[in-house]
C-alpha positions in Angstrom: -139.0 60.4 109.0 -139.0 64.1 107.2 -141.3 62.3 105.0 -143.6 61.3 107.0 -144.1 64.1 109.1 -144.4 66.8 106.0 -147.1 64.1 105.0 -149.0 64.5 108.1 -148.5 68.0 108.3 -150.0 68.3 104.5 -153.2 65.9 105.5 -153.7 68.2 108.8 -153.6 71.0 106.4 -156.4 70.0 104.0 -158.6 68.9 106.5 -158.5 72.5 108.0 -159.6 73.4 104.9 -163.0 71.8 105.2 -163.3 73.8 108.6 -162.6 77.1 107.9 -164.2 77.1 104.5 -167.5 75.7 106.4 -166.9 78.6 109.3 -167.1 81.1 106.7 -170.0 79.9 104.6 -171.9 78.8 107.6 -172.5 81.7 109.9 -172.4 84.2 106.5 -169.0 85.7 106.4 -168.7 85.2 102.9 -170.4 83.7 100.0 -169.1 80.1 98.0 -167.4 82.5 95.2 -165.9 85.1 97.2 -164.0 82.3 99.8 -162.6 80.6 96.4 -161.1 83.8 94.9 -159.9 85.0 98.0 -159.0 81.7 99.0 -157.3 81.4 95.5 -155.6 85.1 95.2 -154.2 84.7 98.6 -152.5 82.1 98.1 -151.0 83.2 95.0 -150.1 86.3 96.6 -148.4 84.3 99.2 -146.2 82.1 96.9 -145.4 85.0 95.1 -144.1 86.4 97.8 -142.1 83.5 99.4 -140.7 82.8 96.0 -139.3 86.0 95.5 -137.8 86.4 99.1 -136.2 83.3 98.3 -134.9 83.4 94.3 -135.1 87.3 94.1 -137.0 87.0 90.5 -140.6 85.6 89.5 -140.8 82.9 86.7 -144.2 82.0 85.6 -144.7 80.4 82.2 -147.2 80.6 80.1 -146.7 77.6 78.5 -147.0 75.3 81.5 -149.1 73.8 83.8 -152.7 75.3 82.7 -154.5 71.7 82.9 -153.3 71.4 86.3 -154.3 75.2 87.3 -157.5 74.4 86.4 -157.9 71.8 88.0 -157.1 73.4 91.3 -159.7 76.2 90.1 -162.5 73.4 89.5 -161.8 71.5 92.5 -161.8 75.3 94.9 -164.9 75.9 93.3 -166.7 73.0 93.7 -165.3 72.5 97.5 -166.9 75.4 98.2 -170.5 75.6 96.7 -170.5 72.2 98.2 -170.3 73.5 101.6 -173.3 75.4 101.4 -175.1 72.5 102.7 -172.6 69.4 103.5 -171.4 69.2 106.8 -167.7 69.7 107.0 -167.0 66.0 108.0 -169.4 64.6 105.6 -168.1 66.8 103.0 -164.6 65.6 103.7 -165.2 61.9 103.4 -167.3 62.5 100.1 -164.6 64.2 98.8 -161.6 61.9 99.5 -163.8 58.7 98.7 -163.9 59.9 95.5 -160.2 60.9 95.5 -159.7 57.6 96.0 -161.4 55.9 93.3 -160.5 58.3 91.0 -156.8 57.8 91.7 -157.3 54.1 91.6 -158.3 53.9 88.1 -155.6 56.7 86.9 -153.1 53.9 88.4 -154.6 51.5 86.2 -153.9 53.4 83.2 -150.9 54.3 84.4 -149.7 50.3 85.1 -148.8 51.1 88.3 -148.1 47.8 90.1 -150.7 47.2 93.2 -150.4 44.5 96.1 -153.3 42.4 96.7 -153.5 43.7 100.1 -153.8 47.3 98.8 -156.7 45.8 96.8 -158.3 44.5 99.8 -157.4 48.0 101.3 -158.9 50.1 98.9 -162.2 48.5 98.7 -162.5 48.1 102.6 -162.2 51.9 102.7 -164.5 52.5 99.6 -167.2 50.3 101.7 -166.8 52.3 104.5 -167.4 55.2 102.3 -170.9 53.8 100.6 -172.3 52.7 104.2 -171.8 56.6 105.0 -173.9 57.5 101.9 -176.4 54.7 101.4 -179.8 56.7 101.5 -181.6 56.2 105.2 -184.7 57.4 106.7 -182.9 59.9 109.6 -180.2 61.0 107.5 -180.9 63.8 104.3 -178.3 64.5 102.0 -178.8 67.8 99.3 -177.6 65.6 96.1 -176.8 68.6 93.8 -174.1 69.7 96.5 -173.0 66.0 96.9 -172.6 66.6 92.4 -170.2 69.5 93.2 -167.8 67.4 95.9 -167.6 64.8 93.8 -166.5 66.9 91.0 -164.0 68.6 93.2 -162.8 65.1 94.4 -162.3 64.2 90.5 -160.6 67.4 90.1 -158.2 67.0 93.2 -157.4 63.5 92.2 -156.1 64.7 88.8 -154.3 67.7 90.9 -152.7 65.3 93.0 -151.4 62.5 90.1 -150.5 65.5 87.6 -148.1 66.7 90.5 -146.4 63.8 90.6 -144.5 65.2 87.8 -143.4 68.3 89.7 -139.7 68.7 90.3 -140.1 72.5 91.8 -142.9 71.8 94.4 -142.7 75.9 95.1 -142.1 77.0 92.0 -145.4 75.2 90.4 -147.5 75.7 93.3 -147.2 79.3 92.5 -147.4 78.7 88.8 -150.9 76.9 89.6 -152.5 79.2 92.4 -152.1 82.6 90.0 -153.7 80.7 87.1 -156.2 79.3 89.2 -157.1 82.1 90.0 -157.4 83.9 86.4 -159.8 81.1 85.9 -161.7 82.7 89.2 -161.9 85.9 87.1 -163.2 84.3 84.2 -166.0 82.1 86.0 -167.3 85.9 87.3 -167.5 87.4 84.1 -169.1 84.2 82.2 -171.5 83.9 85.1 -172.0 87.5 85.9 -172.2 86.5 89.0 -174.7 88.9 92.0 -175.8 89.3 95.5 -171.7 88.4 96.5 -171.5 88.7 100.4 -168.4 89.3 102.2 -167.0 90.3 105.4 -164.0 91.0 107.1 -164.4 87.7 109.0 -164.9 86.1 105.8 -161.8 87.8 104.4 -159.6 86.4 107.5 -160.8 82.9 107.3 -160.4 82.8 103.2 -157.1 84.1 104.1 -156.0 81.6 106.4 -157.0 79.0 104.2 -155.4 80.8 101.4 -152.0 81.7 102.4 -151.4 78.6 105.2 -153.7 75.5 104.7 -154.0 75.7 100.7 -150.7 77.3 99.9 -148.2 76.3 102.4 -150.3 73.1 102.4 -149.7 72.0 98.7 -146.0 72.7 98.2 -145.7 70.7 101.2 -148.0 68.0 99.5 -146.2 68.4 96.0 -143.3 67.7 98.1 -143.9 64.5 99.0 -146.1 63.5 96.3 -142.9 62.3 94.1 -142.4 59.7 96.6 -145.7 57.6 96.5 -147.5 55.7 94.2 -150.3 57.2 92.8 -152.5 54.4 94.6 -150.7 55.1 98.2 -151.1 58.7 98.0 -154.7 58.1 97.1 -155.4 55.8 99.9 -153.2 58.2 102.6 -155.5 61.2 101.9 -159.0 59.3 103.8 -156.9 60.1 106.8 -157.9 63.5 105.9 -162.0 63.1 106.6 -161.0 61.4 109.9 -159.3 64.5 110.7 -161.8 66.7 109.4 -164.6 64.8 111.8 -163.2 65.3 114.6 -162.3 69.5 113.9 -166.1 69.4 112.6 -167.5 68.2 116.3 -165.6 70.5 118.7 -165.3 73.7 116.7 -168.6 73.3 114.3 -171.0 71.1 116.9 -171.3 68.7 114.2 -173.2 65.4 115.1 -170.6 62.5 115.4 -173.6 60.1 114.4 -173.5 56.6 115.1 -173.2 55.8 110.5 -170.2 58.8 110.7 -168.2 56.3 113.8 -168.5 53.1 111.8 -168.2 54.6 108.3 -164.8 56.2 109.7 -163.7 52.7 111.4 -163.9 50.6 108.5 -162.4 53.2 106.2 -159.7 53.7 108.9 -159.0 49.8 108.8 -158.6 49.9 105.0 -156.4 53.1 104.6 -153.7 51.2 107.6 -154.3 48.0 105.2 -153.3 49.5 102.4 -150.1 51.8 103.8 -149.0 49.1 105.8 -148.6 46.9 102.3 -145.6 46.0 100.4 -145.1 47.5 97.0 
């Protein structure tokens, strides 16, 4: 039951990520970079923090953990400059559609075993997904910021399977928010980056997300992420965009178009089909 309810907790999280990152880009607070460092250093700062209330010394190696670090850097980055133009809901269900997928095929090469009826699951959900995104007349969609969720979806998936090794959920959250954020640093200096925009509102929301729904958020995720297979916590996270939709409407007056209802129907049906199935 603890399970479950961190779980739920964790999905709540990440969708809140999708708002407040979309708050901030949307009515100018901030700029894509600025969120993802802040977003990034704050939560570091935050673990750091926690940890050290809680052990009384810091332990970061230097050894460890860089592939997954950068991954969290690449899918922050990506999440963000994405936002620009998705919509938070849309940008959500890009995002864990490809999560999906990629996690699929990483538990092929991983011989994870997979029910039939996750199968069946999976590809009900995927469907769902390509209805959503199959070009129409009335519905526009900026396809070089759809490029940057997917990448962040590839890097999140990898995120996600890599921390199914983790035995110290807080200790290599920690480890992975500082790095992530080094690489920050770096991507400024190799882009020489200009025209940065921030705001005290944009500080506060990059915080939030920072500190609460990224960092408190993935040691919570890391937590339960031993416990699933790779394909179950794949399918679990499209709860996430469902989520994310409804936040989007009341606090962003998103549309909740008539493709967004039956895309997030049928891709509800398959994620229940899926965690309802027997190993």
């Amino acid at each position: 039951m603890i399970t479950i309810n961190l779980t739920i907790l964790a999905l709540l999280f990440l969708a809140l990520n999708s708002i407040l990152c979309k708050v901030a880009l949307v009515n100018n607070y901030i700029d894509a970079y600025s969120f993802t460092f802040y977003r990034l250093f704050f939560g570091a700062l935050t673990l750091v923090l926690i940890y050290y209330y809680k052990n009384r010394k810091l332990t970061i190696s230097l050894n460890t953990n860089w592939l997954t670090s950068f991954m969290l850097f690449v899918y922050a980055i990506c999440f963000s400059y994405s936002y620009i133009s998705l919509d938070a809901g849309l940008g959500t269900l890009l995002l864990f559609g490809v999560v999906q997928v990629t996690m699929l095929i990483s538990s092929q090469f991983l011989k994870e075993k997979i029910s039939l009826q996750k199968i069946i699951g999976m590809i009900i959900a995927f469907t769902g997904l390509v209805y959503l995104l199959y070009p129409k007349e009335s519905f526009e969609l900026s396809y070089i910021h759809v490029l940057w969720m997917i990448l962040s979806g590839i890097a999140w998936a990898f995120y996600s399977i890599l921390g199914k090794k983790s035995i110290d959920a807080m200790s290599n959250t920690m480890d992975n928010f500082i790095k992530a954020t080094f690489f920050a640093i770096i991507f400024y200096l190799l882009f020489n980056l200009d025209n940065l925009q921030v705001s005290s509102n944009g500080i506060l929301l990059a915080l939030i997300s920072g500190s609460l729904t990224s960092a408190i958020g993935y040691v919570i995720w890391y937590k339960v992420l031993p416990q699933m297979q790779i394909i179950t916590a794949s399918v679990i996270q499209l709860f996430v965009p469902i989520i994310s939709i409804v936040f989007s409407v009341i606090f962003l007056n998103e549309l909740f178009t008539f493709d967004l209802a039956l895309s997030t129907v049928i891709i509800s049906i398959g994620v229940l089909l899926s965690i309802l199935s027997r190993k």
